[in-house]
C-alpha positions in Angstrom: -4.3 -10.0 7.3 -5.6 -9.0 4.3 -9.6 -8.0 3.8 -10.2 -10.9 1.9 -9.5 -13.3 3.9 -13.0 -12.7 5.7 -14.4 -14.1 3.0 -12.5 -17.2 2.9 -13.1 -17.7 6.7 -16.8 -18.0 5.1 -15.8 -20.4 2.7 -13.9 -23.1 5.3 -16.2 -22.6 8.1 -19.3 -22.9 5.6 -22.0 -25.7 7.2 -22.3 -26.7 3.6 -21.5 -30.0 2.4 -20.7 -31.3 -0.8 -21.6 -34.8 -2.5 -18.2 -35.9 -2.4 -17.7 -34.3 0.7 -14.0 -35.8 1.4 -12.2 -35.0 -1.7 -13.6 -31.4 -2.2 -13.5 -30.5 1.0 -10.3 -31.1 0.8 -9.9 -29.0 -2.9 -11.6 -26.3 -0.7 -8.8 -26.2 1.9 -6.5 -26.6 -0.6 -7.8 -23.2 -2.7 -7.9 -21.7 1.1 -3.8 -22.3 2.3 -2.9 -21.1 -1.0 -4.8 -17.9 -1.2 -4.2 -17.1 2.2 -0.3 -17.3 1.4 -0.4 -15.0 -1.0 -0.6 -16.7 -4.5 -3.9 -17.0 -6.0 -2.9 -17.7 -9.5 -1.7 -20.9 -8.0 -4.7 -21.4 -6.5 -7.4 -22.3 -9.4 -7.4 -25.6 -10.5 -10.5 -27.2 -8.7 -11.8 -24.1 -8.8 -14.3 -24.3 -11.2 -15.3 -28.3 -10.5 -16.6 -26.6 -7.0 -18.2 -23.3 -8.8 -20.2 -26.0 -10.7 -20.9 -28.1 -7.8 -22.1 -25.7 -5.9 -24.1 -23.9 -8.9 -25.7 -27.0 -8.8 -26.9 -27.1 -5.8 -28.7 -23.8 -5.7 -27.9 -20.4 -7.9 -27.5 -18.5 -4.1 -25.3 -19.1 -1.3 -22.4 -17.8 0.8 -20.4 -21.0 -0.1 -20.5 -20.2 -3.9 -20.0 -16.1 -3.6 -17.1 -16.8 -1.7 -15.6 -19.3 -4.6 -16.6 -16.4 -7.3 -14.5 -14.1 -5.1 -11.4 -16.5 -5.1 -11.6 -17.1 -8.9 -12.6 -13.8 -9.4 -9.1 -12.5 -7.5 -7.1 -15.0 -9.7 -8.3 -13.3 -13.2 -7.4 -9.9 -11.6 -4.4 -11.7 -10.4 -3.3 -12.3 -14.0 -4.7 -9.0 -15.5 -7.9 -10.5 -17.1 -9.6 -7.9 -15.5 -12.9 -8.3 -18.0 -13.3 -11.3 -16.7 -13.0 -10.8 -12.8 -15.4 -7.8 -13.0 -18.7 -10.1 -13.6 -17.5 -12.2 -10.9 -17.0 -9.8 -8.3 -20.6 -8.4 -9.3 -22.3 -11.8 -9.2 -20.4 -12.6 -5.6 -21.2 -9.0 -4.4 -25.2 -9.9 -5.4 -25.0 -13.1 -3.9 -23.2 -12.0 -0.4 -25.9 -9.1 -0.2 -29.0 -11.9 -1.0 -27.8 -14.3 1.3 -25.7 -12.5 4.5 -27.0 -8.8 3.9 -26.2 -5.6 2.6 -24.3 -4.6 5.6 -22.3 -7.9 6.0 -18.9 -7.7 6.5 -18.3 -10.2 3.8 -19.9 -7.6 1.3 -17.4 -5.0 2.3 -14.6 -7.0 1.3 -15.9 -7.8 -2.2 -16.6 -4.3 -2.7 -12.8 -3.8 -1.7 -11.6 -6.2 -4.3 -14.1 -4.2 -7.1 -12.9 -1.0 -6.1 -9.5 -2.6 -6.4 -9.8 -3.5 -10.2 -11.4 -0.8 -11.0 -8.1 1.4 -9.5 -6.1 -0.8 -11.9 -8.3 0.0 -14.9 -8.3 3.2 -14.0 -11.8 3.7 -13.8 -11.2 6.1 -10.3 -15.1 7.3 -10.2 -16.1 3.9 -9.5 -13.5 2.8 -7.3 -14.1 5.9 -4.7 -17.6 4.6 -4.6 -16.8 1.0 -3.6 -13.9 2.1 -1.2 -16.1 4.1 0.2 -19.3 1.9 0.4 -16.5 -1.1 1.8 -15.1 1.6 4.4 -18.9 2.3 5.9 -19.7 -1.4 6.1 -16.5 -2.1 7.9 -16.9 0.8 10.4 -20.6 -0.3 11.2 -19.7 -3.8 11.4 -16.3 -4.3 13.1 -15.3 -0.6 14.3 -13.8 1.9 13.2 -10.2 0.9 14.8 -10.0 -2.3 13.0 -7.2 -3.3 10.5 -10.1 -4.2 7.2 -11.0 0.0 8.3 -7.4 0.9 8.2 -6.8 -1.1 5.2 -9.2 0.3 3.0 -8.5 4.0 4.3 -5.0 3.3 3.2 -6.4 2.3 -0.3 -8.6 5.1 -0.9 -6.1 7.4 0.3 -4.1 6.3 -2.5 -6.7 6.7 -5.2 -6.6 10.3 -3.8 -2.6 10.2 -4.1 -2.7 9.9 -7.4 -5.5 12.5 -8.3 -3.8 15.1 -6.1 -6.7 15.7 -3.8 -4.4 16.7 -0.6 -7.6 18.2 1.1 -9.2 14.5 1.5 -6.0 13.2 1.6 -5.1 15.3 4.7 -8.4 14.0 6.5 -7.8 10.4 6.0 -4.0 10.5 6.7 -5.0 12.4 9.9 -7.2 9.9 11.1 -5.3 7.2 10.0 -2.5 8.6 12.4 -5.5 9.0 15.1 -6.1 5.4 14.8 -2.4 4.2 15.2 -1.4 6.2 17.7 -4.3 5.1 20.0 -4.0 1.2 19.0 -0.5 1.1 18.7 1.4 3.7 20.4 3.3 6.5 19.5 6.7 5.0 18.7 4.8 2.1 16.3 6.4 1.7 12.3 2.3 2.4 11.4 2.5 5.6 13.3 6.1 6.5 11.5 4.4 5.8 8.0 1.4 7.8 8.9 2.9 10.6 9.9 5.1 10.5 6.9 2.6 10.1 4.8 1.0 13.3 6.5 4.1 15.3 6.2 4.4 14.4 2.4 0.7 15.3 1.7 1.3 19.2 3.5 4.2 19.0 1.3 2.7 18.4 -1.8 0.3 21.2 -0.5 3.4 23.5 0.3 2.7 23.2 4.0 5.8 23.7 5.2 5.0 24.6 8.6 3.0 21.9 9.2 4.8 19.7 7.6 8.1 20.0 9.4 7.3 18.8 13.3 6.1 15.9 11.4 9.0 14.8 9.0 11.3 15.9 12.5 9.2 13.5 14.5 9.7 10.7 11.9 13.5 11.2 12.0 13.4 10.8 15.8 11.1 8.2 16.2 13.2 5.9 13.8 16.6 6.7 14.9 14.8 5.9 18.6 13.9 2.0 16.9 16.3 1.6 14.3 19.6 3.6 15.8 21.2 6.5 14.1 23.1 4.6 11.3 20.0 2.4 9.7 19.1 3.1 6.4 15.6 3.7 7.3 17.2 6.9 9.5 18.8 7.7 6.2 15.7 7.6 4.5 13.9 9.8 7.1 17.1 12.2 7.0 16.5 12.8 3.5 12.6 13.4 3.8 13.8 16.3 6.0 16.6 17.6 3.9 14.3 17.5 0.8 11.7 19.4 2.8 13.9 22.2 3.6 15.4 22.0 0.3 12.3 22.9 -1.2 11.7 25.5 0.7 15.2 27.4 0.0 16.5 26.1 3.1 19.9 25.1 1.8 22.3 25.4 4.5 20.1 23.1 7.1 19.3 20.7 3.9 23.2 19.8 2.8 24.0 18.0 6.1 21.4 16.4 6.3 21.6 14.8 3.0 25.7 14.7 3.6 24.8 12.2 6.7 22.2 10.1 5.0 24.8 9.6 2.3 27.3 8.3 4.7 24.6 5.9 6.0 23.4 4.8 2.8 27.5 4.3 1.8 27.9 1.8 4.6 24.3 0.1 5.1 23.9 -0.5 1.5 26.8 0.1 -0.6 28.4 2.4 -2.9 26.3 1.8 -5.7 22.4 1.5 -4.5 19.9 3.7 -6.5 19.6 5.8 -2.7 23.1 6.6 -2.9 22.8 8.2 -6.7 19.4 9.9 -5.5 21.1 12.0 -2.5 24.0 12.6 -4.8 21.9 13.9 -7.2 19.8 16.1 -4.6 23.2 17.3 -3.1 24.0 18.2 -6.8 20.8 20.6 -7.2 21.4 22.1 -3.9 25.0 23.2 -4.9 23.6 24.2 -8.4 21.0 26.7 -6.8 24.1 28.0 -4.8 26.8 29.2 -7.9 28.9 26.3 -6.2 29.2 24.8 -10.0 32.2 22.8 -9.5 30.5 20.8 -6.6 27.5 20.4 -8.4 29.2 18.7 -11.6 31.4 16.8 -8.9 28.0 15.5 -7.3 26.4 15.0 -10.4 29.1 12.6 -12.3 29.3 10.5 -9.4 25.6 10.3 -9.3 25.3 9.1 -13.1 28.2 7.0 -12.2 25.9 5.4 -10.1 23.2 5.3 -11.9 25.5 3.2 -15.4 26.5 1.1 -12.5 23.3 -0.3 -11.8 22.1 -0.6 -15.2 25.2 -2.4 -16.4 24.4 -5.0 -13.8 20.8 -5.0 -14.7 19.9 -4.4 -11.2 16.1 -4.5 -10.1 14.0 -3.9 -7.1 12.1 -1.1 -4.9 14.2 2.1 -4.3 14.6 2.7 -0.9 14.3 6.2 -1.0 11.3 8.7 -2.8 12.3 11.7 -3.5 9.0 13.9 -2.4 7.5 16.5 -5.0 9.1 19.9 -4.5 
C-alpha cells in the first residue's frame, strides 16, 4: 500500500458534502479507484471542477489538501515538477492547519515533497522531509508499520546515491530488525534487506561482514525458490562478485559457472544476465594469465550483448553487478 493512500482514505471518508453531492461524489471516487491503481495521470479530469468547489467553500480543509495532493502527484507524475511543488506546499499547510502537525496525513505529503525533490535533485531538502515524514509515522502508527518501512527504504536510497554507507548501514540494519521480527526470517523483505546490507559493507569493503550475509541470501532463496531459479542465480552471483572483489578467484568461478547454467535455462541464451556473468567470468580469467578463456568469455558476452540490441530488447536486468 503505498503512503499516499492515507491521504485518499481522507478524501473518500471525508464528512464533507458537495452541492451536487451525487455526481461529484462520484468524480471523487472516480479520482480515488484510479490513483489507488496506480495511474494518476489518468486520474485528473474532474480534478480541478472539485479543487474549485471546494475552494469555494472555505480556503482550509482536509477535503481540499487531500485533492492538492492527488493533482499535485499527477504534475510530478508527468515531470511538471514546478508545478507540483506549490501544491504539495499548500496541501502540507493545509493538512497541518486543519489535522495537526503530527497527523499522519502530513507525513505522507511530506513523503511525496521529499520525493520530487529526490527527482530534482535537490538531496538537502529531501533528507529533511524524509526525515520529518519518518518521525511522524513512528509517533503516529509505530515504528513497525509499512508507511515507516516505506520511507526508511526511500531515504536509504537518497543515501545510496550520495555514498553515505555509515547511515546507510544503520537504516539497512534496522530495516532488517523490522522484517525479521514482523515477518520472519525466511521472508523475500528479509532476503532484500539483508542484501541490501551485504552490498552496503561491500561498497564499504566489509568483506567480513559482508559475507554471512550474501551466504545467508543464497540459502534463504534457494530454501523458497529451489536451487535452479533465477533469483538463486542472482544470489549466486552476489556471492561470486563478493569474493571476486576480494581476490577470491578460485571460490568465485563456480559460482558464477553455476548461475550461468541457471540463467541459460531459466531465461535463455541471450538475456542481459547471461552476458553480465560471462563478462564477470571473463575478468576473473583475465586477472589469472588464463587469456585465451578470457577472450573466449568475452566474445560470447558481446555476442550477447549485439543480440539484444539487434532485437531492440528492453526491460529491468535481472542481475546488478555490485561495486568492486
Amino acid at each position: 500500500m503505498r503512503a499516499q493512500n492515507i491521504v485518499l482514505a481522507i478524501l473518500l471518508s471525508s464528512g464533507t458534502v458537495f452541492a451536487d453531492e451525487a455526481t461529484q461524489e462520484f468524480h471523487l471516487r472516480e479520482i480515488g479507484s484510479t490513483y489507488q491503481l496506480g495511474d494518476p495521470r489518468a486520474a485528473t479530469a474532474p480534478l480541478e471542477s472539485l479543487i474549485a468547489d471546494a475552494e469555494a467553500r472555505g480556503p482550509d480543509s482536509a477535503r481540499l489538501a487531500a485533492l492538492l495532493n492527488i493533482l499535485a502527484d499527477r504534475y510530478r507524475a508527468d515531470y511538471r515538477y514546478a508545478e507540483a511543488e506549490p501544491l504539495y506546499r499548500r496541501s502540507l499547510a493545509m493538512f497541518e492547519k486543519t489535522m495537526g502537525a503530527q497527523h499522519p496525513n502530513v507525513a505522507s505529503v511530506a513523503k511525496n515533497l521529499a520525493d520530487l525533490y529526490r527527482l530534482k535533485s535537490r538531496d538537502a531538502d529531501a533528507e529533511v522531509y524524509y526525515k520529518r515524514a519518518l518521525a511522524i509515522y513512528e509517533q503516529a502508527l509505530g515504528a513497525d508499520h509499512s508507511f515507516v518501512t516505506a520511507t526508511i527504504h526511500d531515504l536509504a536510497a537518497l543515501y545510496r546515491m550520495q555514498g553515505r554507507t555509515v547511515e546507510l548501514e544503520a537504516l539497512y540494519q534496522r530495516l532488517l530488525a523490522v522484517s525479521e521480527r514482523t515477518l520472519g526470517p525466511d521472508h523475500p523483505r528479509v532476503v532484500v534487506a539483508l542484501n541490501d546490507l551485504a552490498g552496503v559493507y561491500q561498497m564499504a569493503g566489509r568483506y567480513a561482514d559482508a559475507e554471512p550475509l550474501a551466504r545467508r541470501v543464497l540459502r534463504t532463496v534457494e530454501k523458497i525458490m529451489g536451487r535452479e531459479h533465477s533469483n538463486t542465480a542472482v544470489a549466486m552471483s552476489d556471492l561470486a562478485g563478493l569474493y571476486q572483489a576480494q581476490g577470491r578467484y578460485g571460490e568465485a568461478e563456480p559460482l558464477y559457472k553455476r548461475a550461468l547454467a541457471i540463467f541459460q535455462k531459466a531465461l535463455g541464451p541471450d538475456h542481459p544476465a547471461v552476458g553480465i556473468v560471462l563478462n564477470a567470468l571473463a575478468g576473473i580469467y583475465q586477472m589469472q594469465g588464463r587469456h585465451a578463456e578470457a577472450e573466449r568469455f568475452l566474445t560470447r558476452s558481446l555476442a550477447v550483448r549485439n543480440t539484444r540490441f539487434r532485437a531492440h530488447a528492453a526491460g529491468p536486468m535481472v542481475l546488478e553487478q555490485r561495486p568492486k
